[in-house]
N, C-alpha and C positions, 0 to 999 in steps of 0.2 A: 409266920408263914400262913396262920389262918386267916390272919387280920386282909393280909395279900389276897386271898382267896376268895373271900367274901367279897374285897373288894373287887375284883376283876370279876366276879359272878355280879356284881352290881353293877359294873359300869357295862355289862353285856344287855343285863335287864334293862336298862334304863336306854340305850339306846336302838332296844326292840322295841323299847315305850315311843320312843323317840318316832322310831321310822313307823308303828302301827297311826301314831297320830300324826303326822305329816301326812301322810296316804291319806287319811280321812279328812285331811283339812282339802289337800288338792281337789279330792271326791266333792267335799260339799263347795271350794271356792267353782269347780266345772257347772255342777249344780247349779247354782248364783247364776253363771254369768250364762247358762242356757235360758232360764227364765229372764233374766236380763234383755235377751236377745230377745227374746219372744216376746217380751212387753213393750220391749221399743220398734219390734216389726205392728204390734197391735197401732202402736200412737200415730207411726206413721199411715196406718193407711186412712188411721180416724183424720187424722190432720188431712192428708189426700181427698178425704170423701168432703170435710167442709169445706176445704177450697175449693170443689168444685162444685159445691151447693151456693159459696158465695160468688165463686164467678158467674153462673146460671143467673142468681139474683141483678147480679151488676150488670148482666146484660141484659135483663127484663127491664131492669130501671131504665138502662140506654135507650133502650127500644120507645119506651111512654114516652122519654123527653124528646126523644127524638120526631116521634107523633105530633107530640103539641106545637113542640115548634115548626114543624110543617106546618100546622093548623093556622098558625099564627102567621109566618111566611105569607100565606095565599090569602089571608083575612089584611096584612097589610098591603099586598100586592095589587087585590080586589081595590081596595080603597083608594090607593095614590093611582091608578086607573082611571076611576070614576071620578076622582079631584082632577086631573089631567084632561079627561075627557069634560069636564064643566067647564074649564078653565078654557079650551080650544073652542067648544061651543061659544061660552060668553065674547071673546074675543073676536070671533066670526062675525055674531050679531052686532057689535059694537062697529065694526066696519063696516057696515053694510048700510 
């Protein structure tokens, strides 16, 4: 009868043990995943801020290439002009 006693006083203790650490486990896994959340709110805005430092950049790039090659554009445009204009001059004089 005492052996009963002890045990049933044990098996009470142990599932007080039981439910104190369960509670504490749920407390710390809450814990976890709030700083979880808050770390992965952080990465993303860091991620956010560099994409739009590299789209910025990729559009400065766009912008030079797009400069030059206008530059280029009107520097070959300039030239088959002036070839075209020689060409119709020469032509002229040759007829004449």
């Amino acid at each position: 009868m005492v052996d009963a006693t002890y045990r049933g006083e044990l098996r009470d203790l142990n599932e007080l043990n039981y439910a104190r650490f369960d509670a504490k486990l749920e407390q710390r896994v809450a814990q976890l995943e709030a700083k979880l959340d808050q770390r992965v709110v952080q990465l993303e805005a860091k991620l956010d801020q560099r994409v739009a430092e590299l789209r910025a950049d990729l559009q400065i790039g766009l912008e030079r290439l797009e400069t030059r090659l206008t530059k280029r554009l009107f520097g070959f445009w300039i030239a088959q002009a002036a070839t075209t204009a020689g060409l119709v001059f020469g032509v002229v004089k040759l007829l004449q």
